[in-house]
C-alpha positions in Angstrom: 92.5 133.7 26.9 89.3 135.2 27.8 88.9 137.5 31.2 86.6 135.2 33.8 83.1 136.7 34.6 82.7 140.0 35.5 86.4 140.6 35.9 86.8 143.6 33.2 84.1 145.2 35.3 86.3 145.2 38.4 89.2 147.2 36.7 89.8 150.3 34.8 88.2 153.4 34.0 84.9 153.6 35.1 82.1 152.8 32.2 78.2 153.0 31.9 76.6 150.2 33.7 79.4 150.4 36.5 78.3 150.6 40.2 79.9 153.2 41.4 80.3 153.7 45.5 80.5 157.0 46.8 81.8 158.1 50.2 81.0 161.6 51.6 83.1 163.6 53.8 81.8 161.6 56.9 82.1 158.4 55.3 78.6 157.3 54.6 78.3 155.6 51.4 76.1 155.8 48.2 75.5 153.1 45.3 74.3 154.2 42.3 74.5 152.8 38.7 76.6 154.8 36.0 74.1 155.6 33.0 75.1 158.7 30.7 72.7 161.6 30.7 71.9 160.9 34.2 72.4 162.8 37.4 72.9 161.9 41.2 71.3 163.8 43.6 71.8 164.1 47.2 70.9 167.1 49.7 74.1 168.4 49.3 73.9 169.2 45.9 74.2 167.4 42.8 76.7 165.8 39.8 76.5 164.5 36.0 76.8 160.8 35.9 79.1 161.7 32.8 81.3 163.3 34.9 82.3 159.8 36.1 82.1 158.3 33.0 85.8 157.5 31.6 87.3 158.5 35.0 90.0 156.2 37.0 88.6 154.7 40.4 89.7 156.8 42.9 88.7 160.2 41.6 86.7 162.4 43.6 83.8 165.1 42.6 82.1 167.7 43.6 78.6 168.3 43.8 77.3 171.6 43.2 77.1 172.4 46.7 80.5 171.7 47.0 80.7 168.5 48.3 83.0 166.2 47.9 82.5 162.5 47.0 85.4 159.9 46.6 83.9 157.6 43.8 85.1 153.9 43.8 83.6 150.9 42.9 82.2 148.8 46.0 83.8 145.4 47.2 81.5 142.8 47.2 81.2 142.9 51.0 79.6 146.4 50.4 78.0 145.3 47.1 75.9 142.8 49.0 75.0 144.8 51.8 74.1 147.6 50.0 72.1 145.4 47.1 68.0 144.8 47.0 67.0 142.2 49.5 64.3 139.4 49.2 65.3 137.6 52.6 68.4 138.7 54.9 71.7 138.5 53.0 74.5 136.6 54.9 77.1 139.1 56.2 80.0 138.9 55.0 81.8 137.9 58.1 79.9 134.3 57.7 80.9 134.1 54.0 84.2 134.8 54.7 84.0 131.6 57.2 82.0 129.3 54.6 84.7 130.3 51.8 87.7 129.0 54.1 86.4 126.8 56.5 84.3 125.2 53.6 87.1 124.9 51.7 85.6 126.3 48.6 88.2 126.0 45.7 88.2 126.8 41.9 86.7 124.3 39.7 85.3 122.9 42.8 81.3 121.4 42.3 79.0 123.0 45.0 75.3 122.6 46.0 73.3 125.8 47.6 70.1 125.3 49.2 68.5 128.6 50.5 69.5 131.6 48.0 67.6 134.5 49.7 69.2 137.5 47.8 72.1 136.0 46.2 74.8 137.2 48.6 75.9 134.0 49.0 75.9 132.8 45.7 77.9 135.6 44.2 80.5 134.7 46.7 81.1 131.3 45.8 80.5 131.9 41.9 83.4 134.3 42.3 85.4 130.9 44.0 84.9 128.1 42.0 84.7 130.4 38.6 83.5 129.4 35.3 85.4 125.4 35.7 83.8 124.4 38.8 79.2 124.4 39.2 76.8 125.9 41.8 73.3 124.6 41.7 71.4 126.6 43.5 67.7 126.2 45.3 65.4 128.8 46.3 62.0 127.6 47.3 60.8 131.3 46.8 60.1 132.7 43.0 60.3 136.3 44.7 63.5 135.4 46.1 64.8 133.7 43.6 64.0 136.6 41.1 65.9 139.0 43.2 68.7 136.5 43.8 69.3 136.6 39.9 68.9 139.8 39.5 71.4 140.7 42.2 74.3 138.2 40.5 73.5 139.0 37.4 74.0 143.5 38.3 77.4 142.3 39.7 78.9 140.3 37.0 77.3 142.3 34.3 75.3 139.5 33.0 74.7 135.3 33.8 77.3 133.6 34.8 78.3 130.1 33.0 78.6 128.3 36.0 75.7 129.1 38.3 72.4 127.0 37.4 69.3 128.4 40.0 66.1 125.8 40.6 62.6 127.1 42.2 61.5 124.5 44.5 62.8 122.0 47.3 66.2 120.7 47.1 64.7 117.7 48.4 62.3 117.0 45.5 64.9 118.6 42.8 68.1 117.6 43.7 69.3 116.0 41.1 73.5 116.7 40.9 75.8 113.8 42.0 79.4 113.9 42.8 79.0 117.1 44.6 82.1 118.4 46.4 80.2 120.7 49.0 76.8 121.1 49.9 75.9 124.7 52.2 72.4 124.4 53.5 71.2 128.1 54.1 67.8 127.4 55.7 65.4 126.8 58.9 65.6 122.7 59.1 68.5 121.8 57.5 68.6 118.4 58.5 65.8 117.4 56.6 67.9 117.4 53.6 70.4 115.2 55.1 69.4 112.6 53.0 69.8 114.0 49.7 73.0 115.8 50.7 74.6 112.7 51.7 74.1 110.8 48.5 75.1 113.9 46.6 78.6 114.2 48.3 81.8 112.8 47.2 83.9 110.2 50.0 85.1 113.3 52.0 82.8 116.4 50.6 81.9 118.8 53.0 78.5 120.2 54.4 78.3 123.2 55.5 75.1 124.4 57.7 74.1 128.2 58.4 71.5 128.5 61.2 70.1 131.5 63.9 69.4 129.9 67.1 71.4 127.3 69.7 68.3 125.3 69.2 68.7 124.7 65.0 71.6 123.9 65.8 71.7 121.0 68.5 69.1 119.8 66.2 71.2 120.0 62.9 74.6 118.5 65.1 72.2 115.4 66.5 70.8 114.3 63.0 74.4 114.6 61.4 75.8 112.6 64.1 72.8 109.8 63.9 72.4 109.7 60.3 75.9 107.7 60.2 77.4 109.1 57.3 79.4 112.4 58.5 82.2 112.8 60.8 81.8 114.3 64.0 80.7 117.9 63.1 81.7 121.0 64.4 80.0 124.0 65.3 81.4 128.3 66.0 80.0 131.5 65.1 82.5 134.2 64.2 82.5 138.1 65.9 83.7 141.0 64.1 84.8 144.6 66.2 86.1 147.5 63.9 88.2 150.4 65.7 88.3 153.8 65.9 91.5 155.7 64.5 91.9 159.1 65.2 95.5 160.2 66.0 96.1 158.9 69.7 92.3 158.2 70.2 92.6 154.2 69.5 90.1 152.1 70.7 87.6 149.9 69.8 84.4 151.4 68.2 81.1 151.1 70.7 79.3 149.0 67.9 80.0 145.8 66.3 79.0 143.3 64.5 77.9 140.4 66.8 75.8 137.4 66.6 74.3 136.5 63.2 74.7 133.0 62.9 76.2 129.6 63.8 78.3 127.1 60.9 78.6 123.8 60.7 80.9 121.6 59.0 81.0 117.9 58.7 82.6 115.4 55.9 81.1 112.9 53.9 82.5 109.4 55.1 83.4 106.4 53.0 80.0 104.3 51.8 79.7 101.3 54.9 82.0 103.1 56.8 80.7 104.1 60.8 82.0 106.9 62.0 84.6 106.5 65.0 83.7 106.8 68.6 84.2 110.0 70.4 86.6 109.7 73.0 85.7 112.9 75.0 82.5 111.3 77.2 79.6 113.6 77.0 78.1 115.6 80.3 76.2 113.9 83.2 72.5 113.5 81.6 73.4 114.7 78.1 71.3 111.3 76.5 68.9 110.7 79.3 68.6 109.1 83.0 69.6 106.0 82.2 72.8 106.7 80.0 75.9 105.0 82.4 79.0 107.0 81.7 81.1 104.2 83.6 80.0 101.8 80.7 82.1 100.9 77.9 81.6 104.1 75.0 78.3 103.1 73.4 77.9 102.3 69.7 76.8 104.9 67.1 73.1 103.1 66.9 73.0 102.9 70.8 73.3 106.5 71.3 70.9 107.6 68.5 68.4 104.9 70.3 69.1 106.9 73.2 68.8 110.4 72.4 65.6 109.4 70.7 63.9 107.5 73.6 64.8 110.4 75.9 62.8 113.2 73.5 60.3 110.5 73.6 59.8 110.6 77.1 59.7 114.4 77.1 56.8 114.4 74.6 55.1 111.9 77.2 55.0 114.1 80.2 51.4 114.6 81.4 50.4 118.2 81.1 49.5 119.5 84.5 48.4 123.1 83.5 
């Protein structure tokens, strides 16, 4: 049985055409691509790619400044921060949270609109694996170039499951019985539509946006289009430490904000979704919303919400 994609590549003695990652004596880290003949330079001296070449991970050289340099081969975390960009890559933090929280599974069949560099899609190629699809869209040719140049560098070559489209997944779409759909982009909920009738009875949508007001836009659309469950919404914080002997405590940077998720699954076809229970805030949907009045139905609070952003675009201007 065949080795999946790129796997022979993460094992082994290092070989030409390996990234190799190299950390110097005060852990900064260098990326380079083993090619015999060649030589890496830095301002501490230099080495012989060939040096490398046949080596176990792990082994460290010297330049001839002597310096030394611990050579591995980077985890895709620091694979795709380290990699060419087109747009901003999603930290790996966030893709950690779309894997699990998306439920992403081997064999699965997933949708990706948004590519940007490929970060992303390497992740969830690695997930579902050569049984399960990812169709992805990149509206950009520049990004999209750099998107498969970046997957391709990291398994070695294409790989058989990933199929990438230039254009709009709302014009292109054209997979059905999708599994999950992750929406990478600035107005996600104009693909609602198309996601929607994509999606299996209980797929999953996943949305990645910047700002509070994406998504209150993307969380009102979900909940009035009628065919998702109740979505939910966090954005994840990571804080590394500093260890050195007794000297524990957290490190003065970290890696805050970079984005919100969104989740939501695909309900049955004719099937509303059920009322909320919890009673939103005191003017949530407008002046005239009565929160002692029985729960209102689905289409009476999309009638709502949509007559009260009515009214705002009304207001005289008085500048």
């Amino acid at each position: 049985m065949s080795e999946p994609t790129g796997a022979a590549r993460r094992r082994g003695p290092f070989q030409v055409g390996d990234q190799v990652q190299l950390t110097d004596p005060k852990g900064r880290h260098y990326t380079f691509t083993l090619q015999a003949g060649n030589q890496f330079h830095t301002h501490k001296g230099a080495f012989p790619h060939d040096e490398l070449i046949g080596a176990p991970e792990g082994t460290v050289v010297r330049t001839t400044g002597n310096v030394p340099y611990l050579a591995l081969r980077p985890l895709l975390p620091d694979y795709v921060l380290s990699m060419p960009r087109g747009a901003a890559v999603i930290y790996p933090k966030d893709a950690g949270q779309i894997l699990a929280m998306a439920d992403i599974f081997a064999g699965a069949r997933v949708v990706e609109a948004g590519v940007g560099s490929g970060a992303l899609s390497t992740y969830l190629l690695r997930a579902v694996g050569e049984q399960g699809s990812l169709a992805s869209y990149e509206r950009r040719q520049d990004f999209a170039d750099i998107a498969r140049g970046n997957v391709e560098r990291y398994f070695g070559g294409p790989h058989p499951a990933w199929k990438l489209t230039v254009g709009d997944l709302q014009d292109n779409l054209v997979e059905t019985d999708v599994d999950r759909v992750i929406l990478d982009m600035l107005a996600p909920w104009e693909c609602l539509d198309v996601a929607s009738k994509a999606l299996v009875p209980g797929g999953l949508i996943c949305c990645y946006v910047a700002t509070t007001t994406q998504m209150s836009k993307t969380v009102e659309a979900l909940r009035d289009h009628g065919t998702f469950t109740e979505p939910q919404a966090w954005e994840t914080m990571v804080r590394t430490w500093h260890l050195e002997g007794l000297a524990v405590r957290p490190d003065h940077r970290m890696i805050g904000h970079t984005g919100f998720l969104l989740t939501a699954r695909r309900l049955a076809d004719g099937v509303e979704p059920p009322l909320r229970r919890r009673r939103p805030a005191k003017g949530a949907y407008g002046e005239d919303y009565d929160s002692g009045a029985p729960e209102p139905t689905l289409q009476e609070r999309a009638a709502a919400r949509k007559a009260s952003r009515g009214a705002e675009d009304e207001q005289p201007d008085l500048g």
